[in-house]
N, C-alpha and C positions, 0 to 999 in steps of 0.2 A: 500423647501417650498416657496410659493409665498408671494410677498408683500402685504400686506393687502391695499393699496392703487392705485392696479391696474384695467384697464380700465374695468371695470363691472360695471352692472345697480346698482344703489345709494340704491336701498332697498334690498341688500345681504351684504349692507359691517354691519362686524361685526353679522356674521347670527347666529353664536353659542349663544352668549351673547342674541340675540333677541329670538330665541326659547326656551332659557332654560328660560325665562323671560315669553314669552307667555304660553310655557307650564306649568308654577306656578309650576316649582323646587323648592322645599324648596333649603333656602338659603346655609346649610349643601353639600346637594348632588349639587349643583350648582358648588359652589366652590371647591370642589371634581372632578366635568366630567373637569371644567376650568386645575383646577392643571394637573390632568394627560393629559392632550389632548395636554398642555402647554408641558410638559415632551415628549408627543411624535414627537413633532415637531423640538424638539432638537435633536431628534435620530438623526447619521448623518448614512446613506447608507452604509459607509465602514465601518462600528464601531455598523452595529443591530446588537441585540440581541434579539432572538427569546423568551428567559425567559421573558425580560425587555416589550416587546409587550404583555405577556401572562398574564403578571399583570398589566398592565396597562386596558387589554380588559375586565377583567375579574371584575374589579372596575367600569368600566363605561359602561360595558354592561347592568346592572337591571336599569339602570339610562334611558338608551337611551329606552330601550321597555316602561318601564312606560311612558316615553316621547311622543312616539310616540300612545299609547293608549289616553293619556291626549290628547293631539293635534287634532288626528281623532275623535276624539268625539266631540271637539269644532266645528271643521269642519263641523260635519254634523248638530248641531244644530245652529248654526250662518249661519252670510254671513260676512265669512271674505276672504275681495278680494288680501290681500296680496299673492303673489307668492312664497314669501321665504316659505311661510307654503305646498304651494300644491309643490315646490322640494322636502322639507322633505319629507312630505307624499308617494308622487310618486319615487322618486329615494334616498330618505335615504341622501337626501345633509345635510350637518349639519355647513359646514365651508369652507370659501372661498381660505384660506389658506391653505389649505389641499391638492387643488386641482388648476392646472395651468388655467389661465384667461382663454384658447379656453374652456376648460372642464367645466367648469362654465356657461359661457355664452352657450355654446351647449344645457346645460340641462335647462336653460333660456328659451330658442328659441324652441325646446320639448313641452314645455307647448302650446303652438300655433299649433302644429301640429296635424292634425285630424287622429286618426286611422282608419284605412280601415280594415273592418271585416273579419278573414280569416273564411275559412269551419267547424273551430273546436271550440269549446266551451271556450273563450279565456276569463282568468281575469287578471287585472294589480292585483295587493295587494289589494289595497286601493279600490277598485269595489270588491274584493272578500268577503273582510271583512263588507262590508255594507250587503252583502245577507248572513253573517252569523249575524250582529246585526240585521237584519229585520226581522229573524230566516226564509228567504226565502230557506236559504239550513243551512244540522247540522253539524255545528262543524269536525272539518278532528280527524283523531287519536292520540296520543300524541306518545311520543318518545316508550312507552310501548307496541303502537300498542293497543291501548285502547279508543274507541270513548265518546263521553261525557257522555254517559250515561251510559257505561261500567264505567265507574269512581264515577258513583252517585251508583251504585253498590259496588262498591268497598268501597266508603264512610260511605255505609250506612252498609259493613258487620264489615268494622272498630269501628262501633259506633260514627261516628261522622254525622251521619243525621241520620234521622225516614224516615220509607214510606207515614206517611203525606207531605214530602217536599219533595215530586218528582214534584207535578205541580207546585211547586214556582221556582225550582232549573230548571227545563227542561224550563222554560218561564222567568229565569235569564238574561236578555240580556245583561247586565254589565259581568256576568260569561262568558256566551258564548264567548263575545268578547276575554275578558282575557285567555282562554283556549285559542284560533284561536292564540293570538299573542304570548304567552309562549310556545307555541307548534312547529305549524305549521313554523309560520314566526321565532321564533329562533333561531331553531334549523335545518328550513330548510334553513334559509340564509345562515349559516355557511356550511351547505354542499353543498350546490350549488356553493358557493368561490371557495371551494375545493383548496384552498390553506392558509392552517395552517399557514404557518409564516405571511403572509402580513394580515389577516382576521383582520377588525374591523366592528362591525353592521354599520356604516356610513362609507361614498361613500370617498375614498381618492387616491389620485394617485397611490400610492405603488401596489393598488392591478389591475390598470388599463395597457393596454399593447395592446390596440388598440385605435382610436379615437372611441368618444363613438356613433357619430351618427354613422356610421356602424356598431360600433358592439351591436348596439339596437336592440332586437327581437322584432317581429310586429306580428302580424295575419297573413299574406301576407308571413314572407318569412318561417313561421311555416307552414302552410298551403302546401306553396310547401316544404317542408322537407319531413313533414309525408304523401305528395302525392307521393315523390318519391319510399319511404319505402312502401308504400304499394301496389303500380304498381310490387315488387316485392312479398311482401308476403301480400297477399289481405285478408288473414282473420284474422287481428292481431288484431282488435278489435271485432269479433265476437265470440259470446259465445251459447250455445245452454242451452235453456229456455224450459220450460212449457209452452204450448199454450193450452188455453181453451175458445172455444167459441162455443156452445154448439150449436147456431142458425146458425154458418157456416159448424162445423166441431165435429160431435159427440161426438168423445172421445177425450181427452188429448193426445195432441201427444209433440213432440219434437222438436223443430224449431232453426234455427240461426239463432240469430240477432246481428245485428252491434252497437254497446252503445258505445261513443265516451267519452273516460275519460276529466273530466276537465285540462285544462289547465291552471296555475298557473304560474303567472310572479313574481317574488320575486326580490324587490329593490336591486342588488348586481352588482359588475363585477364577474362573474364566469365561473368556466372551467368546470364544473356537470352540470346534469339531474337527477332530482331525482324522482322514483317510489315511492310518497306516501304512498298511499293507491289502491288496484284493485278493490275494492267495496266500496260502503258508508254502514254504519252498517252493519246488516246480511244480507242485500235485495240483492239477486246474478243476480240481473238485471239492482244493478244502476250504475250510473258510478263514475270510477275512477278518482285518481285526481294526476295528473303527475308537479312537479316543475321544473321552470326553470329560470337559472339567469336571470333579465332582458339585461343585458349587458354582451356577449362574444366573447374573439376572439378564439374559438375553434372551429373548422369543424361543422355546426349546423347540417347536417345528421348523423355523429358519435353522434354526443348527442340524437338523435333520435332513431336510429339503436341501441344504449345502452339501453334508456329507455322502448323501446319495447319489447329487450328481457325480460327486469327486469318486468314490467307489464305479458306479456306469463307466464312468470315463476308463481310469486306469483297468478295469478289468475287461474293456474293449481293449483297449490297448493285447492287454496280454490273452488274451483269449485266440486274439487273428494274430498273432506274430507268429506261433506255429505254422500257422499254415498258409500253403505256398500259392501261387498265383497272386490272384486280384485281391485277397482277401484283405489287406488293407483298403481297397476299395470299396469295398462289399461291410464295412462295419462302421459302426459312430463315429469313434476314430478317426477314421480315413473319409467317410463321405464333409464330416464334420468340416473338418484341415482344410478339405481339397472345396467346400463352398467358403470357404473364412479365403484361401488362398487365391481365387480365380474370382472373385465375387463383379468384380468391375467389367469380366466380358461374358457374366449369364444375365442371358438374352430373359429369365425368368424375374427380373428384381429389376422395380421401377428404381427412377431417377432417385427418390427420394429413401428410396429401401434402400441406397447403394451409400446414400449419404450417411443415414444414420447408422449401418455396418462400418461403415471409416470410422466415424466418431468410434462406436463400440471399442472395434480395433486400435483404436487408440489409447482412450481409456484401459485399456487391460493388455495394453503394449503387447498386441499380437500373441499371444497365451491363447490357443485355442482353447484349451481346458478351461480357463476362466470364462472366456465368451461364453463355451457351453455351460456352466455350472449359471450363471447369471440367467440365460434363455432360458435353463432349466426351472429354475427359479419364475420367471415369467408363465412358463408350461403348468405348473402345480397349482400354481396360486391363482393364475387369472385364466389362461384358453381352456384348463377343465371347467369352468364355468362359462363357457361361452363369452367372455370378456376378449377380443381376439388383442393381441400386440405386437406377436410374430409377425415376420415376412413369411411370403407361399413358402420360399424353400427350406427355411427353418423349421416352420412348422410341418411340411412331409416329411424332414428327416424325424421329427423327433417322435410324428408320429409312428413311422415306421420302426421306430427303434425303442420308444419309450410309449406303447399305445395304452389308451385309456382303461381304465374297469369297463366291464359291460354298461353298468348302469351311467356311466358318465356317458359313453357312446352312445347310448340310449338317446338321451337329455341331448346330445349337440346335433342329434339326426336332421333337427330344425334348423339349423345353418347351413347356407348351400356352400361354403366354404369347407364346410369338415362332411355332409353327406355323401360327396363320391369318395372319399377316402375310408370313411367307415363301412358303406355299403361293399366296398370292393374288399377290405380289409377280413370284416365277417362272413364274407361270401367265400375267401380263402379259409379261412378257419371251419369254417363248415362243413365242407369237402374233407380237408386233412381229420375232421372230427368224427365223421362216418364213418372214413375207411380205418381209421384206429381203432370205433368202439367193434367195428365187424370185426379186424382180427384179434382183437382181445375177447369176446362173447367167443370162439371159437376155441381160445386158449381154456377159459372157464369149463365148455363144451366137455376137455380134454380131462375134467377131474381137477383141473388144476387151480392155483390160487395163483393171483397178480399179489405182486410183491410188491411192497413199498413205492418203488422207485415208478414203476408202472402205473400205479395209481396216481401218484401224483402228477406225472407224465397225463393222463386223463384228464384229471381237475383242473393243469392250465390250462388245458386245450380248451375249457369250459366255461373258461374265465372271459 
């Protein structure tokens, strides 16, 4: 631990003492975050104990989320120009000691730096959370997988609300927040750490293992992450919707569109990506909300290429649960499960492919979502390059469901392994591609203009 009297700017020394002060800790829980935080800094490196952290975190974790709820809320309705308050807020700093002088002064000098807007719908925390107290977006799901109003549901079958208190409760802006930060920020900080022994909600060296300005996520180098991932599988965020516009296009038909899930920075050093949520409530057209540490030194395309597949998957999932018949059949999900499930009597997977599926299945103790996310992983990184790893059947499902850019398809035509799949694959899209631009050139014809939705509907077709 560092010396509290080292070269850093004069309004951080003593920060814990000043926030738990500004934050209006009762003096009980004050002297309680002081004692253990005191206890942890005694820890010495060769002598942790992971018990000895798990009760200390577990004491001063309800301490620190009230804190930081108190805090953001003063923030938004003052003007308080102190900076020790916008480090808390923005990176979870809480203590100077905790963390060596460059580390400090780095996230000092942070404050100053403008962000550059990447292509993708990017929140820090502390910007996410104002569009949930502005009620400008609702509330993310809680650990249950239950969004706030499936809870006021839930409340009210408990008996502890009436249906007179749904417009007080749905227009609670105090609630909302408090759900967003017991939830969302939690219990997604701690998974995004993704490392159980070192984890505490505020920023300390133990869990750091790069310098932090690099390993700071930005708009910019997310941006080129999920550019690169999807130069390879181009329709990872498109989903296919109802389109009805009766003055373009008569009947109801079936269109893809591209809905870019939210992106979410969560104050932590972390080695995760985490799939939130693949929808916001029941509406299967809005988007997703994807977490990610704000500070890591892990491969950020691996964090990418993980959270993609995790997003495919769950919003397979929910995509075909509406609807009736085979349609578990007929999607990732289901073709997925039902080859992970049966694998021992298709007649299409040698003796060896069948072996190395057990092992799989073993390894990831039957989690079909995990085999997939892993395969998937395999699919980005090596069969787009002709590298083959997959089994046949793996790899038609994933082509089917997860098919290449042109130009990769292009590039594999030379494998006799992936040419009747892409030949037949593009010879479908072809077809579908003609008799779309024919009645859209008619729509045109008609005086009229293609809307958004339709053009885009175009472009993947093109893809």
């Amino acid at each position: 631990m560092t010396d509290k009297h080292v070269n850093i700017p004069e309004e951080l020394k003593n920060s814990m003492v000043r926030l738990l002060k500004f934050g209006e800790v009762p003096e009980d829980q004050a002297q309680l975050f002081l004692s253990q935080m005191e206890l942890y800094k005694r820890i010495k490196p060769q002598s942790f104990d992971e018990r000895e952290l798990a009760k200390i975190r577990e004491k001063i974790s309800p301490i620190f989320f009230d804190l930081y709820r108190t805090i953001f809320k003063k923030l938004l309705s003052g003007s308080y120009d102190d900076r020790l308050y916008q480090m808390f807020i923005n990176y979870a700093y809480m203590d100077e000691e905790i963390l060596n002088p460059e580390q400090v002064n780095t996230l000092y000098g942070m404050l100053d730096e403008t962000e550059t807007p990447g292509h993708y719908p990017l929140y820090n925390l502390a910007d996410w959370l104002k569009k949930i107290y502005s009620q400008e977006k609702d509330p993310s799901v809680n650990e249950f997988e239950q969004d706030y109003y499936e809870v006021f549901r839930e409340l009210k079958k408990r008996g502890e609300i009436q249906e007179a208190d749904k417009a007080a409760y749905e227009n609670d802006v105090e609630r909302r927040l408090s759900h967003e930060i017991d939830n969302l920020f939690r219990l997604g900080q701690r998974i995004c750490c993704g490392q159980v022994a070192t984890y505490l909600p505020l920023l300390h060296s133990g869990m750091i293992s790069k310098d932090l300005a690099s390993a700071r996520l930005t708009g910019e180098k997310l941006t080129d992450s999920f550019r690169r991932v999807l130069n390879v599988d181009f329709s990872a965020f498109h989903r296919e919707i109802v389109y009805y516009r009766p003055e373009l296009i008569a009947n109801k038909e079936l269109i893809m569109k591209q809905i870019f899930p939210y992106v979410i920075l969560v104050p932590t050093f972390g080695a995760r990506a985490v799939m939130w949520q693949e929808i916001t409530g029941r509406v299967r057209n809005s988007p997703g909300r994807l977490l990610f540490p704000l500070f890591t030194a892990e491969n950020l395309d691996d964090l990418v290429v993980d959270i993609m597949a995790r997003f495919r998957w769950e919003l397979s999932r929910t995509m075909s649960s509406s609807v009736q018949n085979d349609s578990h059949q007929n999607s990732l999900v289901g073709e997925y499960s039902d080859y992970i499930q049966f694998y021992k009597k298709n007649a299409e997977l040698s003796g060896e492919a069948k072996e190395k599926l057990r092992v799989q299945i073993d390894k990831y103790r039957n989690n079909a979502g995990d085999i997939f996310a892993a395969d998937y992983h395999t699919w980005v990184n090596y069969e787009s390059r002709g590298m083959l790893r997959l089994n046949k059947v793996a790899r038609n499902i994933l082509f089917k469901y997860c098919p290449f850019s042109r130009q990769i398809r292009q590039d594999l035509m030379k494998h006799p392994l992936y040419s009747p799949m892409i030949t037949r694959y593009d010879n479908i899209r072809s077809k579908k591609l003609t008799l779309m631009e024919a009645r859209y050139t008619r729509i045109v014809k008609r005086g009229l203009t293609l809307d958004a939705d339709l053009n885009g509907n175009l472009m993947f077709h093109r893809m």
